[in-house]
C-alpha positions as CSV (number, residue, x, y, z in Angstrom):
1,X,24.7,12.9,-7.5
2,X,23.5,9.5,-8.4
3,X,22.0,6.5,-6.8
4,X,19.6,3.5,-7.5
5,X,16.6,1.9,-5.6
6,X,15.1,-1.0,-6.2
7,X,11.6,-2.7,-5.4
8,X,10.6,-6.1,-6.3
9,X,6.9,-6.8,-5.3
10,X,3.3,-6.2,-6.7
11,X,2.0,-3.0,-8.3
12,X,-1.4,-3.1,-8.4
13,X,-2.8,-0.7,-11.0
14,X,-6.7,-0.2,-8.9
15,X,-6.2,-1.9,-5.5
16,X,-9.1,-1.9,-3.2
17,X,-7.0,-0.4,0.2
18,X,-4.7,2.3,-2.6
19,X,-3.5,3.9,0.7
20,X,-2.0,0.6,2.4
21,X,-0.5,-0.9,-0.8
22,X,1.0,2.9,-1.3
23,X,2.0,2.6,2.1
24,X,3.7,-1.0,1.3
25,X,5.6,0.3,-1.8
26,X,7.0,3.2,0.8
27,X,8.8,0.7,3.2
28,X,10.7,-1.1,0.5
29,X,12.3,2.4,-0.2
30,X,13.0,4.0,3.7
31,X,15.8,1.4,4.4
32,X,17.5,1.7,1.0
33,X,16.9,5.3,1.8
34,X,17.9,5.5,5.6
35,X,21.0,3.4,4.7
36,X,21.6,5.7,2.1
37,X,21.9,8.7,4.8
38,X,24.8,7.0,6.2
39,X,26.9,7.9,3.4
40,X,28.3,11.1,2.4
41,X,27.7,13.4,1.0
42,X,24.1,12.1,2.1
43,X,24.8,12.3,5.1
44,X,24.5,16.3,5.2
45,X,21.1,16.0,4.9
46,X,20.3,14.9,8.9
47,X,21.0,18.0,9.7
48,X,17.6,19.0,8.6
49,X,15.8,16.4,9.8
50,X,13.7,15.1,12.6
51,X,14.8,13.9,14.8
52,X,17.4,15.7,16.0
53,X,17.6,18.7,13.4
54,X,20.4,20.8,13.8
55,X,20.1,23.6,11.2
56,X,16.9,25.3,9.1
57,X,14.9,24.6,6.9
58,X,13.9,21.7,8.5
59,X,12.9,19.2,6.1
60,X,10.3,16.8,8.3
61,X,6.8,16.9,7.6
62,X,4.2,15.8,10.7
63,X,1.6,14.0,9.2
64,X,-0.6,11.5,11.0
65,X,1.6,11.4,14.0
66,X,4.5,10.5,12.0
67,X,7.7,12.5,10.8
68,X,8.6,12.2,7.1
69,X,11.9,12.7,6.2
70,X,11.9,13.5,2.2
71,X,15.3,13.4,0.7
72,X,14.3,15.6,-2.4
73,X,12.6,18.6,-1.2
74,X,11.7,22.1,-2.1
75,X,12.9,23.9,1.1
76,X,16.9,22.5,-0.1
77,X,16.3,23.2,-3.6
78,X,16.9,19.8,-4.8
79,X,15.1,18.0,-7.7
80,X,15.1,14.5,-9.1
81,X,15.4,12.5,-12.6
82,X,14.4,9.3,-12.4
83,X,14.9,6.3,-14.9
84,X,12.9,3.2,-14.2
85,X,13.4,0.0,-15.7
86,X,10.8,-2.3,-15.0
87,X,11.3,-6.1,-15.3
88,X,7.8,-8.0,-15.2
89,X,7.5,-12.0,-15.9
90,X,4.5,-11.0,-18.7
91,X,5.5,-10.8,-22.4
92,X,6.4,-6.9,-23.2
93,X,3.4,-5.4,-25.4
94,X,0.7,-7.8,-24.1
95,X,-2.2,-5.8,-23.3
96,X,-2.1,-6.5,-19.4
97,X,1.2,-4.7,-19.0
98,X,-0.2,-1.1,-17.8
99,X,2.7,0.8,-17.9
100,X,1.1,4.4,-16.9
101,X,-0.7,2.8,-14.0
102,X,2.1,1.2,-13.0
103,X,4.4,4.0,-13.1
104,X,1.9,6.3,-11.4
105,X,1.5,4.3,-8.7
106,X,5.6,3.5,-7.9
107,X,5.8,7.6,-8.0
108,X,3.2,7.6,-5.3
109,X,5.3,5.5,-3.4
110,X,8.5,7.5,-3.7
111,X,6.6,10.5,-2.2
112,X,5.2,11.7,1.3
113,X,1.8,11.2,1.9
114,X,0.3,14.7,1.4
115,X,-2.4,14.3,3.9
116,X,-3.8,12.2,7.0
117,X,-5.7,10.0,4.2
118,X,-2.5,9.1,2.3
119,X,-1.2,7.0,5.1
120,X,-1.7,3.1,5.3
121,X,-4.0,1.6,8.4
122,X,-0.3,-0.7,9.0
123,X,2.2,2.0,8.2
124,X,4.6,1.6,11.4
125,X,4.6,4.3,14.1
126,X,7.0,3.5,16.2
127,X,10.3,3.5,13.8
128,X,10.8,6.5,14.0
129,X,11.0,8.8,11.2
130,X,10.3,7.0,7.7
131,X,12.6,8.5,4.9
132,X,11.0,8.9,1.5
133,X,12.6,9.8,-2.0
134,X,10.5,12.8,-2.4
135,X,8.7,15.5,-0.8
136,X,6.1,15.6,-3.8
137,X,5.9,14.2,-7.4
138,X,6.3,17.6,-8.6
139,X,10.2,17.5,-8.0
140,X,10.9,15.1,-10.8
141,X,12.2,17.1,-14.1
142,X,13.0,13.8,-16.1
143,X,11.5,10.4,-16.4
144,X,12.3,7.6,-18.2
145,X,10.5,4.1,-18.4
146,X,11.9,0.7,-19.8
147,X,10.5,-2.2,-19.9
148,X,11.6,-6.0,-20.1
149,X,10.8,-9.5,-19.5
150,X,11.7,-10.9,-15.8
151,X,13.2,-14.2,-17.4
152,X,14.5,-15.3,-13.4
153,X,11.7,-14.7,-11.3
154,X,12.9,-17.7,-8.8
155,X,16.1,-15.6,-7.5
156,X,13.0,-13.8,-5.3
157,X,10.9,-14.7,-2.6
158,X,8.8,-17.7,-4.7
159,X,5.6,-16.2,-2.7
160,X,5.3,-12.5,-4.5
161,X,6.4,-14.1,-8.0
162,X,3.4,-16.4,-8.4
163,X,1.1,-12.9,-8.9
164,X,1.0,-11.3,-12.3
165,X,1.5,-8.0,-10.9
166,X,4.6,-8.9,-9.7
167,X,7.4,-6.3,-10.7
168,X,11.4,-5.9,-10.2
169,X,12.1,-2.2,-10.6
170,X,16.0,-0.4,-10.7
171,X,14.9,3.0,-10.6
172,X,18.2,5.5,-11.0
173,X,18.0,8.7,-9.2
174,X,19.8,11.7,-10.6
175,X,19.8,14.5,-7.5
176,X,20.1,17.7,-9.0
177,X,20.5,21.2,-7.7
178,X,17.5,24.1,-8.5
179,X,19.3,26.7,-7.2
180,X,22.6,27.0,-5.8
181,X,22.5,27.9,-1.5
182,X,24.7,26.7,1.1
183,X,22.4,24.0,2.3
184,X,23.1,22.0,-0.7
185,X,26.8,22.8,-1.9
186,X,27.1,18.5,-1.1
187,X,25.2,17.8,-4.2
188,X,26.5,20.5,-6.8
189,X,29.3,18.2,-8.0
């Protein structure tokens, strides 16, 4: 089952406050993700989520007063391949185009925070439940990276194109099945 997310903003390779601009990168994913839910055979997946969780294993994890609703997660058996292109408005092979960093920190993104100190000081907490891509990193069996010049970076807000670190990223999400169980027959097609 496959899908795409994107994100169009800054990756910043060391920030000063890595646990808010994590935090940042998260809410561009949970409404592509929550809208995503809406549709089946996505849509199966509520059923193990907070609120309102119908059937076991629940999926939500309580961290920081918050429920976390991961789509990809070990307790449904489900992992992820991921291929990222990555559109910057720097030249392709200049030195200042960290790739690794860059893809690093978009993964950390995709994920749940794993702990109290993962979570960003302006992280809502009244939205309810936030949805992320993954449960951890660890789920992701493929990765790809390409890279190219951002040749129209005025179709976007003019405000987040004047930085350098300033990235449009199509990431394609291949859902597969770890093991086959009745919790996720939706996605063995």
């Amino acid at each position: 089952m496959k899908f795409k997310l994107l994100y169009f903003g800054e990756i910043l390779i060391n920030p000063k406050k890595r646990a808010q601009h994590i935090a940042d990168i998260r809410m561009q994913f949970h409404p592509q993700l929550k809208k995503l839910l809406e549709h089946q055979p996505w849509d199966n997946l509520t059923k193990y989520m907070m609120p309102g969780a119908t059937k076991s294993p629940i999926t939500t994890r309580h961290i920081g007063g918050i429920d976390w609703n991961p789509i990809i997660t070990p307790n449904l058996k489900l992992l992820a391949e991921i291929e990222i292109q990555m559109m910057h408005p720097e030249i392709v092979g200049v030195p200042r185009s960290d790739i690794d960093n860059r893809v690093k920190t978009i993964l950390d993104g995709l994920r749940c925070p794993q702990n109290e100190h993962e979570i960003g000081q302006n992280t809502p907490r009244d939205i309810g439940p936030i949805y992320t891509l993954l449960d951890d990193d660890h789920l992701i069996t493929k990765l790809s990276v390409n890279t190219s010049h951002l040749l129209s970076t005025h179709l976007f807000n003019p405000e987040i194109h004047k930085s350098p670190d300033s990235i449009f990223m199509m990431l394609d999400v291949n859902v597969r099945v770890a093991e086959g169980t009745l919790e996720n027959l939706p996605f063995m097609v």
